[in-house]
N, C-alpha and C positions, 0 to 999 in steps of 0.2 A: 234440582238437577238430576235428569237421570244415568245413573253410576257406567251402566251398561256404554251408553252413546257416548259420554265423556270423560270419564275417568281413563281409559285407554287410551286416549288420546293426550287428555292432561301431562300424564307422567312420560309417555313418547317424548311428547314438547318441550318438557323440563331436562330430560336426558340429551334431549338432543342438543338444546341450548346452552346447556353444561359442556357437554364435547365441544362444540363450537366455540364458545369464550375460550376453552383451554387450550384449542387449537390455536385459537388468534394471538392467546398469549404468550404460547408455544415458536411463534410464528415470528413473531415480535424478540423473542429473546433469541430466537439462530437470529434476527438480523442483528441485531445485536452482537452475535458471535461473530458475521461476516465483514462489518466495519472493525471488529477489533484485527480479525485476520487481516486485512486489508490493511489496519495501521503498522502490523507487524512486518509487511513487505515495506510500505516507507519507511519501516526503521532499516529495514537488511540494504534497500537502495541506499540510502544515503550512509549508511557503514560502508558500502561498497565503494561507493565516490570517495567519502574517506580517505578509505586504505589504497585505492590506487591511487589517490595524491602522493601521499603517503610513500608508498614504495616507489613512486614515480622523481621522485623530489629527494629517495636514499639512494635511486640510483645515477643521480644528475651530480650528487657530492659526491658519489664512491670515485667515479668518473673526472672529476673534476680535481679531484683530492690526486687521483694516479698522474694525471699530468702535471701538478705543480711537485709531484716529486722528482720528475725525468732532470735529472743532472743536465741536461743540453738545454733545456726551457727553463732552470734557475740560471744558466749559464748566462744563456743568450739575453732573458729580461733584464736583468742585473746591467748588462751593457745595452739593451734598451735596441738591441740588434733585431729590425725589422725581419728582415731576410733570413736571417737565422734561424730564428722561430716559426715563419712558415713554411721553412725547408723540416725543422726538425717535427713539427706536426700535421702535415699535409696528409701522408698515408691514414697517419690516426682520425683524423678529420673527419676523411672521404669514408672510413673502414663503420667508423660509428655514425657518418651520413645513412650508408646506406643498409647498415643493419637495424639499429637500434632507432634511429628516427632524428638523430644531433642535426639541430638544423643552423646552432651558430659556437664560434670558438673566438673567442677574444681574449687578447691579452690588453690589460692596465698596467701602469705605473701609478704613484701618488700626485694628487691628490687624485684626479680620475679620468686619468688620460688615455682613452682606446687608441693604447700603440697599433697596434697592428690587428684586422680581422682575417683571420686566418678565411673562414668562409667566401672574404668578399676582400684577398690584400690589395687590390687596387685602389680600395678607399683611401683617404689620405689619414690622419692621428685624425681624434676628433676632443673636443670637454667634453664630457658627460655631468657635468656637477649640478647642471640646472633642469636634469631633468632622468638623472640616474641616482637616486638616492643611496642604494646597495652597494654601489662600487666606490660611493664616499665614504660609506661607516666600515666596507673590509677594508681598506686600506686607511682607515685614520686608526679603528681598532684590534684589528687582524686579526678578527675571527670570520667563521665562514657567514655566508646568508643564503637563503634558499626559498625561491615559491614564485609566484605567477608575477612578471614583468614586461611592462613593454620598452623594448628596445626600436631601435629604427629599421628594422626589420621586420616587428610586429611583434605580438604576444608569444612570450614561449615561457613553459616552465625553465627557471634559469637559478644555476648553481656559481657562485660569486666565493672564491678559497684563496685565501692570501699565498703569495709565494717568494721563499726566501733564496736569496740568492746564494752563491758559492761561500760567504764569508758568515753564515745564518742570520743577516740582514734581513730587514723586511725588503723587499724589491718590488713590489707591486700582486697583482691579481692575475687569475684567469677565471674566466666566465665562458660557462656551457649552459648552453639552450638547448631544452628538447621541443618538438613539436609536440602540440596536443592531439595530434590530429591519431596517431596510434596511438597513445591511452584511451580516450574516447573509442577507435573500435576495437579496443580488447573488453572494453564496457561493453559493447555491443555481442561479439563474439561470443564473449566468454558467459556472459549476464543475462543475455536479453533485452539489454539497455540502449532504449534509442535516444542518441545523446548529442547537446547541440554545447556548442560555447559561443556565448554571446559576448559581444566587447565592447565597451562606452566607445560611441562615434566619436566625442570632442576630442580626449585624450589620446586615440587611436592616431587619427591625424594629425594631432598636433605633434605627437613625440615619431610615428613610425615614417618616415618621410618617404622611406624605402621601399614601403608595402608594395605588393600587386595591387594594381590600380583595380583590378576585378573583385577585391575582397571591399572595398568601397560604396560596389553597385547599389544601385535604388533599392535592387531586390531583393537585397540581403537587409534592410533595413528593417527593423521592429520596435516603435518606440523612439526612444534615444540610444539603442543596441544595433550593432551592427553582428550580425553572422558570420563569426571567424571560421569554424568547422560544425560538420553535421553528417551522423552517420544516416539519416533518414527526413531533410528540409524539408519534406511536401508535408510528414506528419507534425512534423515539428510549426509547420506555421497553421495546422489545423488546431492545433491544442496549447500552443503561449501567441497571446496577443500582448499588443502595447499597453494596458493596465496590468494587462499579469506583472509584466517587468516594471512597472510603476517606481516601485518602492520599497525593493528587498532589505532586509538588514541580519534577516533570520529566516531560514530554510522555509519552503514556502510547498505546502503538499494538497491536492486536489485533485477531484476525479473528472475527467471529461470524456464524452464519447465522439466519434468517428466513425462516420457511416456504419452506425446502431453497435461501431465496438467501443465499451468502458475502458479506456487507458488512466493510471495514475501516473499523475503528473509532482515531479519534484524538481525544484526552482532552488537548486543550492548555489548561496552568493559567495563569489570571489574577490578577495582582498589581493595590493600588490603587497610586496616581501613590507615598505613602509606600514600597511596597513589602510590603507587607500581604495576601495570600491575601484575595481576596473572589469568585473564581468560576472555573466550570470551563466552557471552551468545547467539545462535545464534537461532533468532527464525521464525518459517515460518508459511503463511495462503495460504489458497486455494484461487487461482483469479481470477479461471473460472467464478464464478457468474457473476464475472465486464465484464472479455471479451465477454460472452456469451451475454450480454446486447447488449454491441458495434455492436458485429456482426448482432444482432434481427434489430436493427438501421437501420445498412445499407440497408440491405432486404429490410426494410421499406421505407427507402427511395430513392432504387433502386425502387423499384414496383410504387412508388409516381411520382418519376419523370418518368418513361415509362408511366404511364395516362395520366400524364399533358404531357407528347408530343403529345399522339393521340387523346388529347382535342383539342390540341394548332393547329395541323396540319387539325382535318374537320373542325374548324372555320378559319384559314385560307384558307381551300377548299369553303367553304359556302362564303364567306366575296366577293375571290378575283372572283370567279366565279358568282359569284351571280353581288356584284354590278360592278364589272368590264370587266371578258371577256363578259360575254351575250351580254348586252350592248355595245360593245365594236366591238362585231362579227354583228351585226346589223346594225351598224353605217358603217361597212368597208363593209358589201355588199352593202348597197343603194349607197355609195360612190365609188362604182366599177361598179352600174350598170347605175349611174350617167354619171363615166370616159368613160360608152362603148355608150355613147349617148342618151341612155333610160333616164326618168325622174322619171319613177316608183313609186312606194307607199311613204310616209310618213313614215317617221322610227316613227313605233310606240312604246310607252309607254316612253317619253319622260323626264316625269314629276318624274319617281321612276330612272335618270341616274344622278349620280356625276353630279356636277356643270360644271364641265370641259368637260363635253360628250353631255351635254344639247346645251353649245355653240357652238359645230359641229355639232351637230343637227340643229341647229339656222341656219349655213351658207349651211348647205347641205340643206334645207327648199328654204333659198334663190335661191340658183342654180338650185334646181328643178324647180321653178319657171321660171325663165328664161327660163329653157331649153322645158317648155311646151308651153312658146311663142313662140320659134325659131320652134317648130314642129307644132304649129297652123298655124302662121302668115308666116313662112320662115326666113331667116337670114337676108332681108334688114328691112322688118317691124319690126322684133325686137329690132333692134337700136333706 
């Protein structure tokens, strides 16, 4: 092999191939970094969804809890006084209709009798015992209960607080529904979160009798989920389809894209106050900013590793050239012109060649030597 033609080459190839594996491995462990980033946003969403339950569900007891304290609504339930009760809670009703989002106000007696809906008093009393489990266990054991229900009105987060009458008797309950539909866009607003609540169709219609008949539609349909609210339905039915909703029982996270954008998807499943499956909260974030990172990455250290090869390649041009072939082509002509009988010059600069080239320097020195006595003297005198 000649050292000249491929040895320079050799070692380019080796360095270069070296950068490359390390880039690729390089390459491989940020993605590595960007799935981990990526898991740490489905952890922050679904703490999110969390804690607005969460305070959503402290503020439906706080609320709940202040009107079974009103002296006039332990008055009035205690005597079981229809009219009473929604003379003495009408303004409150309307006040937290239309700020906070209350979208029902019910008062119980025992065992669980919807005396009067404040929201809707034209209704007549109704049982709830076969199909309101919450307002059997506050009123059999008089504590509060709290979390996602469907009433005959439809799904609301609903706050269920016993209330004792004038003699501190137990007297029955009241029951406050918020709507989801402003939780959901404070998720939106506040998060970034485009967020849908889905509701089992069977149960839906079978308990809320009262629903809008438009929250029913075909097109709200996904699965066996019907579409209660959505701060964003068109994204929402490009990225959960009807397997997605299959078969939740535990938070469910995945990446899908949408017209070429990455959104993560999280599928957090909804229990009623029993414990009973009645809906799937599904919510999505934008993940270009992460990918787009990844991508800026690689560029970077595609561009990186292409300099360090054409560093890596003229210092191996300069190194092998420099202290090697020169030196190296010096040595094989005085040593050629040695072989043709000539004695010739001193190979010079001796002193700046590898240790290894200095010492063929040394014997080609020697032979010259010789060989200018064999041309002084002739071949007997030089013995």
């Amino acid at each position: 092999m000649n050292v000249r033609n491929h040895a320079t080459t050799i070692l380019i190839g080796i360095a270069t191939v070296t950068i490359a594996a390390t880039t690729a491995i390089s390459t491989q462990l940020f993605s590595g970094m960007t799935t981990a980033v990526e898991e740490s946003q489905f952890d922050l969403m679904q703490a999110t969804v969390e804690s607005k339950i969460r305070n959503t569900e402290g503020r439906a007891i706080t609320r709940a809890a202040m009107v079974a304290d009103m002296r006039g609504v332990r008055q009035h339930l205690a005597a079981q006084d229809r009219e009473g009760l929604v003379a003495e809670t009408r303004e409150i009703y309307q006040h937290q209709h239309d700020q906070f989002g209350l979208s029902t106000l019910v008062f119980e007696v025992p065992p669980a009798l919807a005396l009067v809906r404040v929201h809707a008093p034209e209704r007549p009393s109704e049982d709830l015992r076969a199909f309101r489990p919450s307002v059997v266990a506050v009123n059999a054991d008089h504590a509060p209960r709290h979390g996602f229900e469907l009433s005959r009105s439809g799904l609301n987060l609903l706050a269920v607080v016993p209330v004792n009458g004038p003699d501190g008797t137990h007297a029955g309950s009241v029951e406050l529904g918020l709507d989801v539909g402003p939780m959901l866009d404070d998720l939106d607003e506040s998060f970034g979160l485009d967020s849908t609540f889905f509701v089992l169709e069977a149960p839906l219609r079978d308990i809320s009798t009262h629903v809008n008949p438009a929250a029913l539609a075909d097109e709200n349909r996904v699965g066996n989920y019907l579409k209660w609210y959505s701060t964003n339905w068109a994204l929402t039915q490009a990225l959960v389809t009807a397997s997605d909703l299959g078969s939740i029982e535990e938070p469910v996270r995945y990446t899908r894209d949408v017209d070429g954008v990455p959104y993560g998807v999280l599928l957090f499943p909804v229990r009623n106050i029993a414990g009973e499956p009645v809906g799937v909260i599904s919510v999505a974030r934008d993940f270009s900013p992460t990918r787009a990172a990844a991508g800026r990455s690689l560029v970077w250290q595609s561009l990186l590793a292409l300099f360090a090869s054409v560093i890596i390649a003229g210092a191996v041009l300069v190194i092998i050239r420099g202290l090697l072939l020169r030196p190296l082509a010096r040595v094989s002509s005085a040593m050629r012109e040695l072989a043709s009988g000539e004695a010739g010059a001193p190979i010079a600069d001796t002193d700046a060649m590898p240790e290894e080239l200095q010492e063929i320097a040394k014997h080609h020195e020697t032979m010259r030597a010789k060989q200018n006595v064999r041309t002084l003297y002739g071949p007997g005198e030089s013995s």
